[in-house]
SENURO-929089 format. One record per residue (C-alpha): x, y, z. Coordinates in Angstrom, 3 decimals. Layout:
+----------+----------+----------+
!        u !        v !        w !
+----------+----------+----------+
!        X !        Y !        Z !
...
+----------+----------+----------+
END
This chain:
+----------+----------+----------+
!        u !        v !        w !
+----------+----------+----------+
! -127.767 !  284.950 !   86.904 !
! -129.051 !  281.500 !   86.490 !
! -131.039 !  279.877 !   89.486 !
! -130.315 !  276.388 !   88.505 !
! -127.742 !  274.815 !   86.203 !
! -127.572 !  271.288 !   85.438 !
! -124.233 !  269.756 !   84.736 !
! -124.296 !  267.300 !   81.776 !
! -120.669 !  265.581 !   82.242 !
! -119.092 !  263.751 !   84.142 !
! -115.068 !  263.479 !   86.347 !
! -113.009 !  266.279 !   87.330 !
! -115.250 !  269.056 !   84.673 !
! -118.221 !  267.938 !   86.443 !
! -116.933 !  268.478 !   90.090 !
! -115.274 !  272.128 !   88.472 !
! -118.585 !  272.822 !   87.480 !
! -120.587 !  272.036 !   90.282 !
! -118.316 !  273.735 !   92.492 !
! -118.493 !  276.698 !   90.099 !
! -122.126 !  276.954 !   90.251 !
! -122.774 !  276.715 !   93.830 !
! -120.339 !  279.782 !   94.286 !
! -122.218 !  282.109 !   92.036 !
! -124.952 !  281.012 !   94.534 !
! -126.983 !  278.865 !   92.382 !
! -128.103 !  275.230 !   92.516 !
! -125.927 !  272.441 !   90.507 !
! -127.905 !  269.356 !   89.729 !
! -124.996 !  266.717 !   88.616 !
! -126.283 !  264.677 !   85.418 !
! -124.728 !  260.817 !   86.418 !
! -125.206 !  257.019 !   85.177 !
! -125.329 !  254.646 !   87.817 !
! -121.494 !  253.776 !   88.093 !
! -120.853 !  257.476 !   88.443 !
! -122.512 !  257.796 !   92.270 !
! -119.380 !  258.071 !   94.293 !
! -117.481 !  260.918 !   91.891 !
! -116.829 !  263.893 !   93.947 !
! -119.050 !  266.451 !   91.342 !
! -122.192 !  264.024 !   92.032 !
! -121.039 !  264.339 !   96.211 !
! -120.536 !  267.607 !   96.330 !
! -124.179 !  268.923 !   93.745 !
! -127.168 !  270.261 !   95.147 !
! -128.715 !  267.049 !   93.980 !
! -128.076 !  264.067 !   91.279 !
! -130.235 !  263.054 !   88.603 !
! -129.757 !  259.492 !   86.774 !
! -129.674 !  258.820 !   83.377 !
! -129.668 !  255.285 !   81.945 !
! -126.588 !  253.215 !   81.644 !
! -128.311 !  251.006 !   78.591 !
! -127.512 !  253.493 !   75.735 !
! -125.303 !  252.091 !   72.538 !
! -122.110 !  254.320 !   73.700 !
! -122.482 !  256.915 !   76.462 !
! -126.048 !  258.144 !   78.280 !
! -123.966 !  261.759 !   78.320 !
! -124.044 !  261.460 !   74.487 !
! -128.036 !  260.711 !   74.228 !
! -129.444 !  264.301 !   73.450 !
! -132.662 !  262.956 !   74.631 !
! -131.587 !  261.873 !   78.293 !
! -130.116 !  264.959 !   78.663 !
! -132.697 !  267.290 !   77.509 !
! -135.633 !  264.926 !   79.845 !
! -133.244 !  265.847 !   82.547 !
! -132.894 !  269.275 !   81.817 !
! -136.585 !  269.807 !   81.308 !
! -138.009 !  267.851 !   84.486 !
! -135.239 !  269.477 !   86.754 !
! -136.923 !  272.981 !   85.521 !
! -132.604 !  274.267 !   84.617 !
! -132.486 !  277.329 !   83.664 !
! -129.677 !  276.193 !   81.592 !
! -127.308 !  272.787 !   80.985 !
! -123.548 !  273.255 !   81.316 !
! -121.765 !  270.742 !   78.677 !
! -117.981 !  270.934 !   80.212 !
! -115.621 !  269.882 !   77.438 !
! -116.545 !  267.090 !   75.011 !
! -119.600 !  265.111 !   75.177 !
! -121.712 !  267.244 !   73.867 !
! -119.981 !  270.557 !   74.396 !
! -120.414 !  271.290 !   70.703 !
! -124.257 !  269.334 !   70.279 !
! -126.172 !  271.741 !   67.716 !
! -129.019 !  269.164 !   68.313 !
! -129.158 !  269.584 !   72.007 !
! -128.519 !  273.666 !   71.546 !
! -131.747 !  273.734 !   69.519 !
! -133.462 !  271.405 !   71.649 !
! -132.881 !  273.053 !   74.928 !
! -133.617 !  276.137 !   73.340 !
! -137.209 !  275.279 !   72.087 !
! -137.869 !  274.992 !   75.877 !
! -136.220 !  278.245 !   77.076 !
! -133.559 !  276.692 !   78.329 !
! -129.608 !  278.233 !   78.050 !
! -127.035 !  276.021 !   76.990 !
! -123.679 !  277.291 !   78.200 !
! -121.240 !  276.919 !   75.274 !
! -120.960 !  278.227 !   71.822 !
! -123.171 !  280.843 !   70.939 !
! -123.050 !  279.867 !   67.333 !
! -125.140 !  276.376 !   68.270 !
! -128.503 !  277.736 !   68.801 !
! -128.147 !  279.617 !   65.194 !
! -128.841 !  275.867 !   63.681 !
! -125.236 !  276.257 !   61.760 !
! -123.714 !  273.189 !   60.427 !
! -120.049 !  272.624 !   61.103 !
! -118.871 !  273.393 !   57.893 !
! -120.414 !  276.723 !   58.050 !
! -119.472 !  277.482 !   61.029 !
! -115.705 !  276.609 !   59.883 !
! -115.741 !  278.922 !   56.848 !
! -117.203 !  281.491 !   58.714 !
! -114.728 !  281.516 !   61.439 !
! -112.021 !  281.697 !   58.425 !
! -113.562 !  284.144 !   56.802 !
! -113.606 !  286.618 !   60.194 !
! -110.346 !  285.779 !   60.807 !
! -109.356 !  286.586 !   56.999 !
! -111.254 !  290.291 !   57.760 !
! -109.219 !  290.599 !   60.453 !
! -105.913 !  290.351 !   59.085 !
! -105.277 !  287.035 !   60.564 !
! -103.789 !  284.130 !   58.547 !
! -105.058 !  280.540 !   58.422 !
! -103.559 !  277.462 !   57.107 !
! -104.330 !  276.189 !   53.912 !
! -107.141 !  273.596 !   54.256 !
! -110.268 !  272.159 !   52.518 !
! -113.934 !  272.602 !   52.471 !
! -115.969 !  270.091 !   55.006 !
! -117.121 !  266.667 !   53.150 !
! -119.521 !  264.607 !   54.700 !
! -118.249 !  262.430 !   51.228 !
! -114.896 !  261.797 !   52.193 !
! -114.173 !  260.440 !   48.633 !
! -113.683 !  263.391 !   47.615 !
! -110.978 !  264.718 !   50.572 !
! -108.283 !  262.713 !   48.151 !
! -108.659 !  265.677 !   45.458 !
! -108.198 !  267.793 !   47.998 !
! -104.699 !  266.738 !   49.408 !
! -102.846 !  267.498 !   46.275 !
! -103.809 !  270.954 !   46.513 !
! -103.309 !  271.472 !   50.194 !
!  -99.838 !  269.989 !   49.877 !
!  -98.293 !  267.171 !   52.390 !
!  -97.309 !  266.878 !   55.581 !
! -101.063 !  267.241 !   56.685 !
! -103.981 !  266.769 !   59.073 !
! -107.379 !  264.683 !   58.839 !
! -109.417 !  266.374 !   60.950 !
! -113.429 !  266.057 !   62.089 !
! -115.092 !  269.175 !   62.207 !
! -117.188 !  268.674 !   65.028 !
! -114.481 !  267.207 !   67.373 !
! -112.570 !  268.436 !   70.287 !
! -110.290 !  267.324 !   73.068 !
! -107.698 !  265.787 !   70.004 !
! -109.720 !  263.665 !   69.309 !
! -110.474 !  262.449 !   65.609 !
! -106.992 !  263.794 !   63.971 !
! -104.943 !  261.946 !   62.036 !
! -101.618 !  262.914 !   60.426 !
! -101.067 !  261.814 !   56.703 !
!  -97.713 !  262.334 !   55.519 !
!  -98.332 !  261.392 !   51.971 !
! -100.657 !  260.115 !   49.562 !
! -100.410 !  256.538 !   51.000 !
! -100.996 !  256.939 !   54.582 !
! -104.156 !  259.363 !   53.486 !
! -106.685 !  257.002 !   53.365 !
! -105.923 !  254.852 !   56.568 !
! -105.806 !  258.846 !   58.285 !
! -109.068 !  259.147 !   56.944 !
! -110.792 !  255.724 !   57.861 !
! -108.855 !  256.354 !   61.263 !
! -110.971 !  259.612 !   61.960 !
! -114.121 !  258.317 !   61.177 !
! -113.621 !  255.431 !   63.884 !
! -113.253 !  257.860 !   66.318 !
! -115.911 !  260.222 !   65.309 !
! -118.381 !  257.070 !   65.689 !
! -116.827 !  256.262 !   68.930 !
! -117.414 !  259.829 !   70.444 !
! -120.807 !  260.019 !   68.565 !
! -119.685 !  263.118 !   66.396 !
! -121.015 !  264.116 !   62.971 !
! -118.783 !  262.043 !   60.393 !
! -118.107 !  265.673 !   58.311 !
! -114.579 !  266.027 !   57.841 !
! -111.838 !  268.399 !   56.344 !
! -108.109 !  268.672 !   55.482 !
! -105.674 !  270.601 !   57.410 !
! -101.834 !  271.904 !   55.905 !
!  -99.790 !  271.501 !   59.333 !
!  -96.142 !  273.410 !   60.196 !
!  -93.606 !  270.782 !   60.853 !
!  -91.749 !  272.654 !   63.801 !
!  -94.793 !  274.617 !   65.265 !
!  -95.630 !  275.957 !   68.537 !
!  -99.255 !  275.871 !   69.465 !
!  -99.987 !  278.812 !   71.555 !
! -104.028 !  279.870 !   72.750 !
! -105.515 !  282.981 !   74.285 !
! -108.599 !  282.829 !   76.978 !
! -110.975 !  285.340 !   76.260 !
! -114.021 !  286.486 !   78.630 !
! -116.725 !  289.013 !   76.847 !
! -119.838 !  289.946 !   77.923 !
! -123.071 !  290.578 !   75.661 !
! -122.276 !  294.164 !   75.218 !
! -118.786 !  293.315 !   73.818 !
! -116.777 !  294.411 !   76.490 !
! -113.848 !  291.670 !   76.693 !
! -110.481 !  290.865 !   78.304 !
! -107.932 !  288.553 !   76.859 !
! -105.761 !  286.605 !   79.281 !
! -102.125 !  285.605 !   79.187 !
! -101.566 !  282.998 !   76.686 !
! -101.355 !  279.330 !   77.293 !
!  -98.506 !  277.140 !   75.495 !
!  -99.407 !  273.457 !   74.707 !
!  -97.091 !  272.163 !   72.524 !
!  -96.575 !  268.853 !   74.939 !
!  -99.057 !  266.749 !   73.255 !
!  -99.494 !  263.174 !   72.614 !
! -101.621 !  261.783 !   69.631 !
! -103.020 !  265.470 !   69.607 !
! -103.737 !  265.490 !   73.186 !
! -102.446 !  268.032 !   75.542 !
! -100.428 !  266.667 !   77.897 !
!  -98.643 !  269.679 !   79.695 !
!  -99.793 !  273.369 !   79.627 !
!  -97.935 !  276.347 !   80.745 !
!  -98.426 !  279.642 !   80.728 !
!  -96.758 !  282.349 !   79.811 !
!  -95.518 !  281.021 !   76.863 !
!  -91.386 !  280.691 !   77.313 !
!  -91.611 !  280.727 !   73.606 !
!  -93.588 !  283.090 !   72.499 !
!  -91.362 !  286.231 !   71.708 !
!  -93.034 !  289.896 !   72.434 !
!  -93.282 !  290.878 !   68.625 !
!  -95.488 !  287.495 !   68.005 !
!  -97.527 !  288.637 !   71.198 !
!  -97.877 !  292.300 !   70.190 !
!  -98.975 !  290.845 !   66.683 !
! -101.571 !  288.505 !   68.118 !
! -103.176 !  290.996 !   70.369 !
! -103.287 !  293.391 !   67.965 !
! -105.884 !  291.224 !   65.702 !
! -107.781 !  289.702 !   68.486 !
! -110.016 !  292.423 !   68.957 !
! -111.840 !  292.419 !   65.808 !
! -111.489 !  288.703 !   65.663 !
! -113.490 !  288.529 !   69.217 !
! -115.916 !  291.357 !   67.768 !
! -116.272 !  289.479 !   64.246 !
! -117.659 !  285.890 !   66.365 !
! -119.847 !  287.366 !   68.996 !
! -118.308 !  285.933 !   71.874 !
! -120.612 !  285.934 !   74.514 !
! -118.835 !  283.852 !   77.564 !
! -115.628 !  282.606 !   77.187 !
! -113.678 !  280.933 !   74.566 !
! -110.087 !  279.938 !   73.773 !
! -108.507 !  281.327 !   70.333 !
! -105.845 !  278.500 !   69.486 !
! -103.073 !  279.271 !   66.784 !
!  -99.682 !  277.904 !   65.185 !
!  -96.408 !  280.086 !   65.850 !
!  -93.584 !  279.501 !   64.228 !
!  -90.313 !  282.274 !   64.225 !
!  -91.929 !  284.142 !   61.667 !
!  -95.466 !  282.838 !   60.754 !
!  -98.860 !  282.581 !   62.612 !
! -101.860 !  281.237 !   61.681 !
! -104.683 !  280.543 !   63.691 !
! -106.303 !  276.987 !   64.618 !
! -109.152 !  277.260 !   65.388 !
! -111.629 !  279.141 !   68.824 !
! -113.342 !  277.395 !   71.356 !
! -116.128 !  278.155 !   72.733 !
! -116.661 !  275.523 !   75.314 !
! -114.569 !  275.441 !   78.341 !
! -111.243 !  273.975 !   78.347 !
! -109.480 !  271.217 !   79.712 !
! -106.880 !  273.402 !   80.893 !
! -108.629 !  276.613 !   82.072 !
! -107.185 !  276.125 !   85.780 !
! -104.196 !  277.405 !   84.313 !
! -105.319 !  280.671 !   83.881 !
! -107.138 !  280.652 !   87.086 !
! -104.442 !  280.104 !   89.126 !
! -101.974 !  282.851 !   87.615 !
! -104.108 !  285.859 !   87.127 !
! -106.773 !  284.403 !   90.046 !
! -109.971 !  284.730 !   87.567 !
! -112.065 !  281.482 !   87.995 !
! -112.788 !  281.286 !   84.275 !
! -115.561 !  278.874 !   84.995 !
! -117.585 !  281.248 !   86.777 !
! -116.927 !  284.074 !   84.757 !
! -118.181 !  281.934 !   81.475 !
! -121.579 !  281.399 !   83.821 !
! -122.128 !  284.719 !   84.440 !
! -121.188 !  286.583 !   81.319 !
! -123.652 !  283.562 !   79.760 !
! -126.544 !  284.730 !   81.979 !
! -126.239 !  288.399 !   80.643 !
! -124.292 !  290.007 !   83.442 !
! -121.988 !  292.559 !   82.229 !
! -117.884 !  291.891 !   82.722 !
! -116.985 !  293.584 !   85.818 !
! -112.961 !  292.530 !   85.364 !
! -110.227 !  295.371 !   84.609 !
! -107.722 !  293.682 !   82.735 !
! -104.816 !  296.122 !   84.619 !
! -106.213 !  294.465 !   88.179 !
! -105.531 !  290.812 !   87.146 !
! -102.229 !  289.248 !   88.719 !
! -100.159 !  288.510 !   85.622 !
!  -96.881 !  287.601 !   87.578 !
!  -94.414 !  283.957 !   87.823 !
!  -95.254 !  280.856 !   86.267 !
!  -97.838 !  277.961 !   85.964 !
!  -97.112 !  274.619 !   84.886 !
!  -99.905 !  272.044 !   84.882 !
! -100.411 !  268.153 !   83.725 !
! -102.880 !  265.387 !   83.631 !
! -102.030 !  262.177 !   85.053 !
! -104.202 !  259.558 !   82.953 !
! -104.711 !  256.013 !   83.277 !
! -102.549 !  254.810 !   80.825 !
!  -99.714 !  252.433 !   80.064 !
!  -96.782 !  254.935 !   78.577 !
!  -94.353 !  251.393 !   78.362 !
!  -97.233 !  250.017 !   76.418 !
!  -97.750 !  252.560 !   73.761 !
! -100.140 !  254.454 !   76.199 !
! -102.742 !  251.557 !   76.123 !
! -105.833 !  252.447 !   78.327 !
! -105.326 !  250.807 !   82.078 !
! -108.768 !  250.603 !   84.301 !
! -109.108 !  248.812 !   87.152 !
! -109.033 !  249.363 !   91.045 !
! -106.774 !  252.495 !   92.361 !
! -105.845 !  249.972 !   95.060 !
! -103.815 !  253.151 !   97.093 !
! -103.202 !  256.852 !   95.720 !
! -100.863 !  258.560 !   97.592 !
! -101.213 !  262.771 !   96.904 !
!  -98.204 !  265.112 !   97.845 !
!  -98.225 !  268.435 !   97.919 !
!  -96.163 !  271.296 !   97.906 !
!  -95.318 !  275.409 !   97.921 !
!  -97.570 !  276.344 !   95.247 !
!  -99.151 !  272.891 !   94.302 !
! -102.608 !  272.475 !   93.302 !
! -103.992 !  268.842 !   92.829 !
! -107.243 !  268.112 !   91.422 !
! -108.922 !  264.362 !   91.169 !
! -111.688 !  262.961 !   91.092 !
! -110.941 !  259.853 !   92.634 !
! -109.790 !  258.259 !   96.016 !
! -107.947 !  254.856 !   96.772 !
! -110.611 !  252.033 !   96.195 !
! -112.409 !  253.863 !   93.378 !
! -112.450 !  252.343 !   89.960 !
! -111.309 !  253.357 !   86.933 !
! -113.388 !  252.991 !   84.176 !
! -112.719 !  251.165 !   81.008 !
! -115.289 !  252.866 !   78.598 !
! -113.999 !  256.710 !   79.535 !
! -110.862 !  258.187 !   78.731 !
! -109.960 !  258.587 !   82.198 !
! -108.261 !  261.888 !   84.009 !
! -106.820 !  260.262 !   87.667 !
! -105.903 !  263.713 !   88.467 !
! -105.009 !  267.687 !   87.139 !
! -101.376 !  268.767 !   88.785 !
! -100.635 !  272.459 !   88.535 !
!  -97.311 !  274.137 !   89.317 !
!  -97.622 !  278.342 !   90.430 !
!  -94.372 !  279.822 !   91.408 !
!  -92.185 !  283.124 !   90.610 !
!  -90.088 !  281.212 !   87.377 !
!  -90.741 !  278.809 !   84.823 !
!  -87.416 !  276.650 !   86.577 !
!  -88.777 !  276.444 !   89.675 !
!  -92.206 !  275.998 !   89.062 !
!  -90.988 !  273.169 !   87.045 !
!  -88.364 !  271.697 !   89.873 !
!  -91.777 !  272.165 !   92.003 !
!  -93.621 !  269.741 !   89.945 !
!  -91.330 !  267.404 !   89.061 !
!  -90.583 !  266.697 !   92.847 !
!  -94.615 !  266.108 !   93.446 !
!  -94.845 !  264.041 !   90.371 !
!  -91.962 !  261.790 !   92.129 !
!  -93.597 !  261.025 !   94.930 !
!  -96.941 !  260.684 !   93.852 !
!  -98.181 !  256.989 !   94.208 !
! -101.161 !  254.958 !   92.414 !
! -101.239 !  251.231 !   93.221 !
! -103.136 !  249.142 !   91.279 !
! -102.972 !  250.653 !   87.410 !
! -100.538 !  252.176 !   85.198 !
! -100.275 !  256.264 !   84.407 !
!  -98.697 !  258.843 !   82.758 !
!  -96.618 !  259.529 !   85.443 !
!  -93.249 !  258.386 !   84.449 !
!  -93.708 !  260.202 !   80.843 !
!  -94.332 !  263.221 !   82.199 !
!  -91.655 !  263.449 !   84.527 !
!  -89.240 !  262.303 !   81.411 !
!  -90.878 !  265.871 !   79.577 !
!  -89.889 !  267.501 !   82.542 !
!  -86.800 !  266.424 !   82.478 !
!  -85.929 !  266.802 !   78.532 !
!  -83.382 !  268.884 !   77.261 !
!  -86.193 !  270.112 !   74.442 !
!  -88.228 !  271.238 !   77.281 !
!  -85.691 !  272.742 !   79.324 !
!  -83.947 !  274.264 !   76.718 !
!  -87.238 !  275.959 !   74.931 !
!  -86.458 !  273.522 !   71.721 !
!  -89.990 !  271.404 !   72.185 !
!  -92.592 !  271.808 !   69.450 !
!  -96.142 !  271.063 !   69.059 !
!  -95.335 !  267.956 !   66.002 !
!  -92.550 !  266.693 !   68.486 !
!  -94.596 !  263.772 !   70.038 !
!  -96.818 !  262.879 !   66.915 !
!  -94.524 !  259.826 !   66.453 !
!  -94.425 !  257.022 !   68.728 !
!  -90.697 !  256.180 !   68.248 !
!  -89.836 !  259.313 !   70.284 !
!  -91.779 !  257.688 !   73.826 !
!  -88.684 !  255.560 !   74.863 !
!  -86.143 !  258.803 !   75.007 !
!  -88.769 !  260.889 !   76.576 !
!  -88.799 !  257.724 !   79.568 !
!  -85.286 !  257.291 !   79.575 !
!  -85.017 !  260.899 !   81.175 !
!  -86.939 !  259.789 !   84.171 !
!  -84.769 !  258.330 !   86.618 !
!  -81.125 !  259.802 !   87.904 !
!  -78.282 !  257.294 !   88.268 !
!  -79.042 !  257.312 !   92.212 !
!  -82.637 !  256.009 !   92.008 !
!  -81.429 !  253.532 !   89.651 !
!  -79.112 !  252.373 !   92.406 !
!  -82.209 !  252.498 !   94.970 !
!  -84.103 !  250.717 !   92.941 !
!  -81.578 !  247.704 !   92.269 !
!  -81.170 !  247.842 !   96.185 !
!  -84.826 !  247.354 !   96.978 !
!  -85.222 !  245.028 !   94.352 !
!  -81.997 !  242.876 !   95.761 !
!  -83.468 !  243.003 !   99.163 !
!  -87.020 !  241.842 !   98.180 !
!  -86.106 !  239.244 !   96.625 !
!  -83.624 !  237.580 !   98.971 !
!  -85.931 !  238.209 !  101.865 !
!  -89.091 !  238.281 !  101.242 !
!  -91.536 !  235.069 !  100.006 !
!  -93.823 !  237.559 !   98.358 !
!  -91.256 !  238.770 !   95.889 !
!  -93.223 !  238.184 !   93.110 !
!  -96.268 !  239.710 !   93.913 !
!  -94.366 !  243.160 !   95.050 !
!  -92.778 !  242.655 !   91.248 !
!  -95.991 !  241.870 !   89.593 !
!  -97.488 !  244.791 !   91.867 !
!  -95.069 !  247.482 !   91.101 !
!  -95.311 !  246.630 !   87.084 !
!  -99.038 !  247.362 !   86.991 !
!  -98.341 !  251.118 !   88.506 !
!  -97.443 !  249.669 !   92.311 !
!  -95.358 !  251.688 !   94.474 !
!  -91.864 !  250.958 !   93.349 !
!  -93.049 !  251.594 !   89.910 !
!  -90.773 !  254.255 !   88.501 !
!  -87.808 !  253.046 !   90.384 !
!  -87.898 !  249.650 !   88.529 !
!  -88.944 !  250.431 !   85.301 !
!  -85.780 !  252.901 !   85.851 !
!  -83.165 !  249.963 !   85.953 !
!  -83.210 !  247.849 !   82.360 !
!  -80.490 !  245.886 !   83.640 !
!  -83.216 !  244.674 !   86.570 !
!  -84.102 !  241.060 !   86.051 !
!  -86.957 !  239.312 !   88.028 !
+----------+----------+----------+
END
């Protein structure tokens, strides 16, 4: 097992990480810019070490800062998280010229470009009986992706090969919106700071996107974990996980499980990774597998009770898999979401600032991670996570009563979230009724009936109530307005009533 593991992200990974680390007993050095002092993974490490702030986008995108770190802390290895540089080849090689692990893919450190790395994965999959969606070759000339479409066939995806998180995807529903996907994707994978190499994806209309968690240890024993089901996305981003699947009939299971195996064998999973596919009634084809933690692998810890983070570590370091598959708990229901920072009555527009008050409920079965307290800030150059809410109980319904009724009374002052939004998916017939699919959410036009789900004709009334009583009684009436439509305390209630007027 490693003696010292330096953590090169930042937010809730970071603290997961950390926290991870110093359980297996081991010392977790948190990688932080100067703004990033007060988060709870740079609190709670074995030490901090600071990286520059004066860097063109990120200092946890410069390979260099990273690898100085690494190499003047004397890690035994650098844990990525998710994004950044989770899938770096350069700082795989890099770290690895200096005998240092870098806990992700094991593919990096073989020098592989991303378009290898692509056509080999399809190519294992193919060997193993497993379909794939029609798609392209990687360009780094993206000139020639136009050729391409006409043979893939429309609707489909833009997609950067060395991306992750949803990030850099664009939909292109036909020859004219092509190009704008295109010089859409290669914004973002400048933004992020990933390779500009990019490919073309055929995507199901009505699809379900479903992934497996795998652990396997160097001598290829593995165990595959219930599946996750994401299909509550927004602009390619999961938004809601759960797991099991509601969806997911046994015969698509059985069929999936069945070709894992030599899928798993084919990549030479060492660690942990995440094998992501479309399901439709009658077709499946898989996505793509991950081999960098993911956002969502609480999930999994908190139905079968594996901490997938420290299992990743340890399988990394070379220790075999002690796990029995027929020992896990595999029993009830887990529903989990991220509350962002963002404006979902402003077509999701970023909102940083001050939390000026966060108020955290809990509940039977409610975990709640965050990373920050009232009086932190949010940041306006990170896609911001406020906090991870995960539902465990015996049934899908009432995990999903459970966390709906902490998502209602959790309060952030001071900036807008998600929070409204995702209590309107809770409360969707789609979603209730097992009719939501992973395209559902692609299109912005479908935001205001997701919202309009989020308030019962009784807080409606509350809210007109308050409202009538603040502003016949109180001189600050204004200010509570002005507070409650940048996230205050009466948020929900008064974005509930549209017949409200102030």
């Amino acid at each position: 097992m490693y003696k010292r593991v330096l953590v090169a992200n930042r937010g809730l990974i970071q603290a997961a990480c950390v926290r991870a680390i110093k359980g297996l007993d081991a010392e977790a050095i948190a990688l932080c810019e100067e703004g990033d002092f007060n988060q709870v993974g740079v609190r709670e490490a074995s030490r901090a070490y600071v990286i520059s702030s004066n860097v063109k986008s990120s200092p946890y995108l410069d390979v260099e800062q990273v690898l100085k770190a690494a190499i003047e802390c004397k890690a035994d290895a650098v844990h990525p998280g998710y994004g950044f540089l989770a899938a770096s080849t350069e700082l795989s090689q890099k770290l690895a010229e200096h005998g240092i692990a870098f806990i992700s893919s094991s593919w990096l450190a073989k020098g592989r470009s991303t378009g290898e790395e692509k056509t080999l994965l399809n190519d294992i999959a193919s060997k193993a009986g497993i379909a794939i969606l029609p798609h392209s070759a990687v360009f780094e000339d993206t000139a020639k992706l136009a050729g391409e479409a006409g043979n893939i066939g429309y609707p489909l995806m833009v997609k950067g090969a060395g991306a992750a998180g949803g990030r850099c995807i664009r939909e292109a529903k036909n020859a004219e919106e092509l190009q704008t996907a295109i010089d859409g994707v290669l914004r973002q994978c400048e933004r992020f700071g990933y390779e500009k190499s990019l490919y073309l994806e055929k995507t199901l209309t009505h699809p379900h996107i479903i992934s497996f968690p795998i652990l396997r240890d160097k001598n290829g024993k593995h165990i595959i974990f219930p599946e996750l089901e994401s299909s509550v996305q927004f602009r390619f981003r999961k938004l809601l996980v759960e797991s099991p699947s509601p969806y997911l009939s046994k015969e698509n299971r059985d069929r999936i499980m069945s070709v894992l195996p030599d899928l798993i064998e084919g990549l030479g999973i060492i660690g942990y990774a995440n094998a992501e596919f479309f399901v439709s009634e009658n077709d499946i084809y898989l996505l793509d597998v991950k081999q960098s933690i993911q956002h969502f692998h609480g999930v999994t810890n908190l139905l079968t009770g594996v901490d997938m983070l420290r299992g990743q570590i340890r399988l990394h370091s070379g220790e075999p898999l002690l796990l029995q598959k027929e020992k896990l708990r595999n029993e009830g229901s887990v529903i989990a979401v991220n509350i962002d920072a963002m404006d979902p009555y402003n077509h999701f527009s970023p909102s940083p600032g001050k939390i000026e008050r966060m108020f955290v409920p809990y509940g039977e079965g409610i975990v709640v991670q965050s990373p920050f307290v009232s009086g932190d800030m949010v940041p306006s150059n990170y896609e911001s996570v406020l906090a991870k809410v995960m539902a465990f109980s015996s049934s899908r319904e009432k995990a999903i009563s459970n966390l709906e009724s902490v998502l209602s009374n959790f309060r952030v002052e001071g900036i807008s979230t998600t929070i409204p939004f995702l209590r309107g998916v809770l409360r969707h017939p789609d979603f209730l009724n097992l009719k939501w699919t992973g395209m559902q959410m692609t299109y912005e036009s479908r935001i205001q009936e997701v919202l309009e789900n989020v308030n019962s004709h009784e807080e409606e009334e509350q809210a007109a109530l308050i409202a009538a009583l603040a502003l016949s009684t109180d001189s600050n009436a204004s200010t509570i307005m002005a507070n409650a439509e940048h996230g205050g305390f009466l948020w929900s209630m008064f974005r509930g009533n549209r017949k409200l007027q102030y």
